[in-house]
N, C-alpha and C positions, 0 to 999 in steps of 0.2 A: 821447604817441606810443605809449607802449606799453599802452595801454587802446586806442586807435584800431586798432593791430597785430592784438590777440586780438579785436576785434570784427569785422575784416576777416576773419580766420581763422573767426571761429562764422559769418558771411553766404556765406561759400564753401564752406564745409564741409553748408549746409542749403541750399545754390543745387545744390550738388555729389549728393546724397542726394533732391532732387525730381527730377532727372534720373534716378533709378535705376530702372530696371524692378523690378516684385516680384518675379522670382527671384534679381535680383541681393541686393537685400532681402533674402530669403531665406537665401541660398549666404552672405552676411556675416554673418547671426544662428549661423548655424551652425558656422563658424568661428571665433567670439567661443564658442559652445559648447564644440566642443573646447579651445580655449585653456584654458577655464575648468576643466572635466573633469581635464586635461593636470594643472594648478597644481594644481588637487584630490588627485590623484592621489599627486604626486609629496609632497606636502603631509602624504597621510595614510600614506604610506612612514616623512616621517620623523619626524611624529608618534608613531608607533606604535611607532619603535626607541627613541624619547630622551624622547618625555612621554608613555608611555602614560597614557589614562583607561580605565576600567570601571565601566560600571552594574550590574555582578553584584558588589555587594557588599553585606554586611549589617551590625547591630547584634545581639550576642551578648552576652547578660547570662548570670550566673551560674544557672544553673536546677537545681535539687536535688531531686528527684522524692523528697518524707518517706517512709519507709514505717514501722511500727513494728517494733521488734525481739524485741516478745513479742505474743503473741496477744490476744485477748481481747474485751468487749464494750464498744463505745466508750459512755459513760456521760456526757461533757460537749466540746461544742463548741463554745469562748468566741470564735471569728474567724470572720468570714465571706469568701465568696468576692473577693477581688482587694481584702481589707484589708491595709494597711500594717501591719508587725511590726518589731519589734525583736528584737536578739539573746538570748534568754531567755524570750520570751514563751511564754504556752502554745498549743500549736497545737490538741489536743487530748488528752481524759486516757480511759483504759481501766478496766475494773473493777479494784480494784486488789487486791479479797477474796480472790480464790484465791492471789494473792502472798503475802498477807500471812500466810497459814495455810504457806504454801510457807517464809516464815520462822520461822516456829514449830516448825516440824518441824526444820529446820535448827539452828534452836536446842537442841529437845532433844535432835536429834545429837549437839550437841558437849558436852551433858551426859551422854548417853550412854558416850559414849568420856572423859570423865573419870572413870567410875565402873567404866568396863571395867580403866581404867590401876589405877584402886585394886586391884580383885579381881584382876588378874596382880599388882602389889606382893605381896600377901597372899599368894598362890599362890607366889611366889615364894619369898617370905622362910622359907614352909611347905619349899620343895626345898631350899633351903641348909641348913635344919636338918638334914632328911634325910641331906643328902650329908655334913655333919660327924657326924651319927652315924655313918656309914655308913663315914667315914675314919676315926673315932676305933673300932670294933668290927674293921676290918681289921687297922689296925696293932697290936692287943691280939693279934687270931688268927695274926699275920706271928709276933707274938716268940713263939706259944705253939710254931709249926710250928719255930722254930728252936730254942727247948729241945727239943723232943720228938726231933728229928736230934741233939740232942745227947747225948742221954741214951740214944739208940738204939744207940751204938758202945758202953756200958758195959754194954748187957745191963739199963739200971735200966726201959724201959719195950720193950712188945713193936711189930713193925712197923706192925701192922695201925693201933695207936694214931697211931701217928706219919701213914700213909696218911690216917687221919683226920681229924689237924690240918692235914694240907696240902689235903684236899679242903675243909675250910672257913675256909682261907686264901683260896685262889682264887675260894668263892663269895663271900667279903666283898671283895675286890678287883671285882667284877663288878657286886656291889650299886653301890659308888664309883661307877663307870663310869654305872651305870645312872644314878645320883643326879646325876651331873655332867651326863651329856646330857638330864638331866630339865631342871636349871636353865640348860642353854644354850638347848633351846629355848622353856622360857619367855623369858629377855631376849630372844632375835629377836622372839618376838610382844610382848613389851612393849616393844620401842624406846627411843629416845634417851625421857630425861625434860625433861621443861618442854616450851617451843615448839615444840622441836623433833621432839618426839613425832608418828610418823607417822597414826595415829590419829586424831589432835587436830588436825594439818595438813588430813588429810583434809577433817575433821569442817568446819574453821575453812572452808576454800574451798567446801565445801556452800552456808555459813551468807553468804558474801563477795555466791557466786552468784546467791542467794533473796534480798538486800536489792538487787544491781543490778537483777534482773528489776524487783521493786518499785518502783526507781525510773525504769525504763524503762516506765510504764504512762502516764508523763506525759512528752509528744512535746511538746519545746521547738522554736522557732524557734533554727538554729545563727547566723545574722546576719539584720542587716537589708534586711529587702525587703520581698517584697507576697506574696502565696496567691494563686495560681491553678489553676481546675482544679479545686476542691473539690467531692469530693462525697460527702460524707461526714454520718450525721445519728446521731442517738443513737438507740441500741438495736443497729447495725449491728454483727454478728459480724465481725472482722478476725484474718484472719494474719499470723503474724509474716513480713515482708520484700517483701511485699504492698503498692506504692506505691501512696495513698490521696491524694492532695495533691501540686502544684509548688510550689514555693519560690523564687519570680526574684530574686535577688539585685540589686541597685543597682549593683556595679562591671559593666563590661561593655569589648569590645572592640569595632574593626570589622573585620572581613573581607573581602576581595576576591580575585576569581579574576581572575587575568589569564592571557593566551597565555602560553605560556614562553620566547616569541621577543622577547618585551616586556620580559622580565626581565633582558636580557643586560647592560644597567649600571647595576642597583638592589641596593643590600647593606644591612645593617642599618642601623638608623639616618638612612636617606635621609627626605628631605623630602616630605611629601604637602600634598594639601589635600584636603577631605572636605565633600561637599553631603548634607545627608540629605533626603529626599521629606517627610519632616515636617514640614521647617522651611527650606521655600524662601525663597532670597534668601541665605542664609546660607552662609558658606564656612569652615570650622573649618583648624585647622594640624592635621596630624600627623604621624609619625615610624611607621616600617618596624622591627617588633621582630623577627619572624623568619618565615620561610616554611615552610613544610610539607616534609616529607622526599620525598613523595611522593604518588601518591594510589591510589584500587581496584584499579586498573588494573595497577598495579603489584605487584601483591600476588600472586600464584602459591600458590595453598591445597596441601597435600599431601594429595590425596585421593584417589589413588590411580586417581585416572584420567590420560588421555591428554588435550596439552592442546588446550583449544577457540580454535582460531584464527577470529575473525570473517572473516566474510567480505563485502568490498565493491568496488562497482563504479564507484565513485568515480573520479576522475581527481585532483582537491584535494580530500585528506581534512580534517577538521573539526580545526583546531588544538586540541590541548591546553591544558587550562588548569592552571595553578599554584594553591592557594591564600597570600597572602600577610595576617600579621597585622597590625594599625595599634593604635597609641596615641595617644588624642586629647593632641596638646597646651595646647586649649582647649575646656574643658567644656562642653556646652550649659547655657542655665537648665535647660529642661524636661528629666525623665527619659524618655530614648526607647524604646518596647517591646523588649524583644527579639526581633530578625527582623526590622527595622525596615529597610527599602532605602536604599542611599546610594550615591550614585559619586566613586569615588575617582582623583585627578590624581596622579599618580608627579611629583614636581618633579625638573626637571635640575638636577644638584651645579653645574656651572657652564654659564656662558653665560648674560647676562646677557636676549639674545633669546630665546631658548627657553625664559626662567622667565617672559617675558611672555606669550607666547603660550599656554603650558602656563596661567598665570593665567586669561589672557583664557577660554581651555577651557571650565573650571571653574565660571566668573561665569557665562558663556551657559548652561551650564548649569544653575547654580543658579536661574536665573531662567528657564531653561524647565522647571523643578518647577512654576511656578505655575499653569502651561498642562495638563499632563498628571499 
């Protein structure tokens, strides 16, 4: 009976619909339209509060732009363009002669200043003698000036005598002085002894400098990744700080920009899922590590001008967007470039419909990567 019933139902329903003039035709396709537009509508409202997607996202690997940190003329280029490296490898090596002369010199710096330290010793040990004659002829001339005042009350020697001893009491008192600050400032210029020897410090951080320049003539890979961007050949003159070479590292993030009005119940931690254009059909998990403070726009330079207000004529101006950061929770096989495109599903924390639909999103999508 109830097969009979819906079969009645489909013959009246198409008995119903032959009867129909084509505008009526018409005026009911169009109504079916709005409906659909309407659900669309209201669909992509709450889509867009509780599971946003965005296709402005990318893959960010580590990129390290090498430059050397000494100058000089590149002499060996053992890697080629977009070869794979390891952490230590050599990237490329600089002439390393003139270092090497630059440690030499360094070197005999700090023989230098060991020989300088000798001759202030020597210098030295010369002003102490000094000064102990120079203390030991004082205090001979001190006790002469004191007989002589003593013997001057008796009448046994005359004034002038006595004037005499005390004028060369006070030049040997002077000598003293002079001899003392002769050997003080020798020890200021001779310093602490042993390591501590300013000289010898100096000397030593010369010699420290001219072996790291040396060893900075050979430009290591810091991790592993791949060279890109090489262009770089032997003979070529380089400056120090001069990026010659990328460096794309193997770890990498993804990034998305979404509205900010989309962001209003996402916090770290939240659940994604991740399609990448390189690898349609595919749908990866991942997690919300942090969002961006801000962006340009935001930024107010102090430059001494008045500021520039854009101007538009808009009526709905162009949402802003956020950038927010992703961690794969599932690795791909392949290594994906970096700057790689991918769109990324914001998963709802709860609601067990909204995480299907938010799914369902993401699969349509992932499989119309295969098309465009």
């Amino acid at each position: 009976m109830y097969c009979l019933a819906i079969r009645f139902l489909r013959i009246a329903a198409h008995s119903r619909e032959s009867f129909m003039t084509p505008d009526q035709r018409f005026a009911r396709w169009v109504r079916v339209a709005l409906v659909a537009f309407a659900l669309l509508f209201v669909y992509f409202i709450v889509a867009d509060a509780f599971m946003p997607m965005t296709p402005q996202a990318r893959v960010m690997r580590e990129v390290t732009r090498v430059a050397p940190e000494v100058g000089g003329r590149v002499i060996d280029v053992p890697v080629t363009n977009n070869a794979a490296v390891e952490a230590g490898d050599v990237l490329f090596r600089l002439d390393p002669e003139p270092y090497r002369i630059a440690v030499r010199e360094a070197e005999l710096a700090v023989e230098q200043a060991g020989r300088d330290n000798a001759r202030l010793d020597a210098s030295l040990a010369a002003a102490r003698a000094r000064l102990a004659a120079a203390r030991a002829q004082a205090e001979e001339l001190t006790g002469e000036r004191r007989r002589m005042e003593a013997l001057v009350s008796h009448q046994g020697v005359s004034r002038q005598q006595v004037d005499v001893a005390v004028a060369e009491a006070q030049t040997a008192q002077a000598s003293v002085a002079a001899a003392e600050a002769e050997v003080h400032a020798l020890e200021v210029q001779r310093g602490e002894r042993g390591v501590d020897n300013l000289a010898l410090r100096r000397a030593r951080n010369g010699l420290d400098s001219a072996r790291l320049n040396l060893e900075r003539t050979t430009i290591l890979a810091e991790r592993a990744g791949r060279v890109s961007n090489l262009q770089l050949s032997v003979g070529d003159v380089v400056a120090a700080g001069v990026p010659l070479l990328a460096h794309v590292g193997e770890s990498y993030e993804v990034i998305a920009d979404y509205r900010e009005k989309s962001l209003r119940h996402t916090g770290p931690d939240a659940p994604a899922w991740v399609t990448f254009d390189a690898l349609p059909g595919r749908v990866f998990a991942a997690r919300v590590v942090s969002q961006d403070a801000g962006v340009r726009e935001g930024q107010i330079a102090a430059d001494g001008q008045l500021a520039d207000i854009p101007a538009t004529d808009r009526w709905v101006r162009d949402a802003q967007r956020l950038r927010v950061h992703f961690a794969l929770e599932e690795q791909p096989n392949a290594l994906l470039a970096s700057g790689a495109r991918a769109t990324v599903q914001l998963a709802p924390n709860e609601g067990g419909l909204a995480r299907l639909f938010a799914h369902i999103q993401i699969r349509l999508m992932s499989w119309l990567h295969y098309v465009y």
